[in-house]
N, C-alpha and C positions, 0 to 999 in steps of 0.2 A: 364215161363221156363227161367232159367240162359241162358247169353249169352257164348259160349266157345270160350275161349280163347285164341291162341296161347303165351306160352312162351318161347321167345326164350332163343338160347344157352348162358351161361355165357360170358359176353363180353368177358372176359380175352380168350376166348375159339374163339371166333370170330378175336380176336385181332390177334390171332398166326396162324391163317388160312386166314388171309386177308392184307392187307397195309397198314389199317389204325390204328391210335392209339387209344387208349381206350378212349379219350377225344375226337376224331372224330367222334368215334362210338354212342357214348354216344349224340351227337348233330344232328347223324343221323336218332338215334333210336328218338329223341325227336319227329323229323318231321314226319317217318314213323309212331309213335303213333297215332299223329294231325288228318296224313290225314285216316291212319287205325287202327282205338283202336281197333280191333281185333287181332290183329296181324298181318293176312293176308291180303293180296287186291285178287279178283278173276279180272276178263280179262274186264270189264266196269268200273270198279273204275280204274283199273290200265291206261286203253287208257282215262277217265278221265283228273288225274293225268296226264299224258302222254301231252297231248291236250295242257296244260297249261302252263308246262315245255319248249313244243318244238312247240311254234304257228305257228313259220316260216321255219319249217325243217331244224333244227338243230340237223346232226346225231348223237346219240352214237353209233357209229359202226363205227371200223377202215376203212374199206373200202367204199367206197360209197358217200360219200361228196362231190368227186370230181366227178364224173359221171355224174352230171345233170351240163351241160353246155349252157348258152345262147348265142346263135348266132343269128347275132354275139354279141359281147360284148357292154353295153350302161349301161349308170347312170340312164337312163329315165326307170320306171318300173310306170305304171299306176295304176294299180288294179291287185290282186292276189286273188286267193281263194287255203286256204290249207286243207288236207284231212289229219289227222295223224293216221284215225283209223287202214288201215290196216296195216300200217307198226307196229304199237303198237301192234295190234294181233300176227306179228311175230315176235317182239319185247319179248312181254308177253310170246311165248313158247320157246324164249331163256331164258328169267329169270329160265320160272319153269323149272327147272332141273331134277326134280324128275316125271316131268306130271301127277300131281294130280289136274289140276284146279286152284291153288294158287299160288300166288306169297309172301314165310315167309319173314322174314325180311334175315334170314340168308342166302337164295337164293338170294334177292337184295343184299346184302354185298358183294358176293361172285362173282357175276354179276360185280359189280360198280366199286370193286377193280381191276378186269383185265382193263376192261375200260376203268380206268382211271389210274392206277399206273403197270397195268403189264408189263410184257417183250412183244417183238414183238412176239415170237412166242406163247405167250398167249392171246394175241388178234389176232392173224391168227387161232388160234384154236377155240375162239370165234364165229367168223366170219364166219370161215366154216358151226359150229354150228348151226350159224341163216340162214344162205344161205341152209342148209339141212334140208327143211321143214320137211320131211317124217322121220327121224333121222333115215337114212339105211346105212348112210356111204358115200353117193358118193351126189354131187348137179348134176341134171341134167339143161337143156335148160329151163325146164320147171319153174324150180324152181327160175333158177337164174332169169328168165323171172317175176315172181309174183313178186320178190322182188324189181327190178328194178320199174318194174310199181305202185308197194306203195312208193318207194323212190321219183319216180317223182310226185307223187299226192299229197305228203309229202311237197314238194321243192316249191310246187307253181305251179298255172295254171293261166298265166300273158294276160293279154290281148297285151299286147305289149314287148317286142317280142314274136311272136308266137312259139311253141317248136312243132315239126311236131309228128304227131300222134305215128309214127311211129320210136320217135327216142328211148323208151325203148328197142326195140325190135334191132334194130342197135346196141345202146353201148353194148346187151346181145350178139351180134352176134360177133362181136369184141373181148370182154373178155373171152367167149368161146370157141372161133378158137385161144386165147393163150394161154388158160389151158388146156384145153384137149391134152395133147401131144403124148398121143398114137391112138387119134383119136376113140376113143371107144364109145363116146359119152355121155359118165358124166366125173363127176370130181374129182378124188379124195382129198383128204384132201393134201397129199403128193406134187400133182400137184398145187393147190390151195398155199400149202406154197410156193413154189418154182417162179411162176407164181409173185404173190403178191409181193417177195422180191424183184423181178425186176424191179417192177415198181416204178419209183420215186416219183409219184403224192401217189399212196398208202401208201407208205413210211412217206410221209410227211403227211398225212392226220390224221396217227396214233396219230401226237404229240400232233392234237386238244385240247383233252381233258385231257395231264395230267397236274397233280395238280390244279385241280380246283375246290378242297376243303382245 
């Protein structure tokens, strides 16, 4: 039985719905081929990929980079161990857009492009995106809680300095007592934008990744 295939959108069509140029594209699509001649990657090839990309927790995501902090601060780091699967899994259902299981090339384009060449409020909407596991509109404690806890298991679990068990659950407790500003107990995207523009670390954290193709 034939293998199916995805094919994607006409670059020129991808071109005009994304940042990149048709020559970008074209160097993008070479690699996404490589690692998937289907066209698609489903959620193990993608954390995979994923793995190899980001060994030492290196975020794509506006927010969050700055969040895992060692204390106190030292050059001496002994041994780590990184975990990037589950942060890839919420990674993975930001990609798919459409929640069918797959990740097409034109869902990663469309991903990659905010990521890395959008405006701020296109990666604060992003970001809410992946922060809203359940995609019902609002992030709660809970949510913002799972994510923090793949970002730190993402970052490294160092033998020296030790990061106290309990500090995901503090940075959540923290960023949540200054978004919730009606005290309702989620978050909405509104509060999230607002929240995030404030902060300067967030701010700065956004410029990471652009142009770094």
């Amino acid at each position: 039985m034939a293998t199916v295939r995805h094919r994607p959108e006409a670059l020129e069509l991808l071109e005009a719905q994304s940042k990149f140029t048709k020559k970008e594209l074209q160097i993008l699509y070479r690699g996404f081929k490589n690692e998937c001649p289907s066209g698609v990657v489903n959620e193990e090839t993608f954390k995979e990929i994923y793995s190899q990309f980001f060994p030492q927790g290196v975020l794509p995501c506006p927010i969050g980079s700055h969040c895992v902090e060692l204390e106190p601060p030292t050059p001496l780091i002994l041994t780590c161990t990184y975990d990037s699967t589950t942060y890839a899994h919420f990674l993975f259902n930001a990609f798919d857009t459409d929640h069918n299981g797959a990740v097409s090339f034109e869902d990663f384009i469309k991903g990659l492009s905010i990521l890395l060449r959008g405006t701020v409020q296109e990666k604060l909407n992003w970001a809410f995106n992946l922060y809203d596991i359940n995609k019902d509109g609002y992030i709660t404690k809970e949510e913002m809680l799972d994510i923090m806890k793949a970002i730190y298991d993402m970052m490294g679990k160092c033998t020296y300095p030790v990061l106290k068990e309990d500090a995901p659950r503090q940075h959540v407790e923290t960023f949540f007592q200054k978004m919730d500003k009606n005290k309702d107990g989620v978050v909405t995207i509104d509060e999230f934008i607002e929240s995030c523009q404030k902060d300067e670390n967030i701010m700065r954290s956004m410029q990471l990744f652009e142009n770094v193709i």
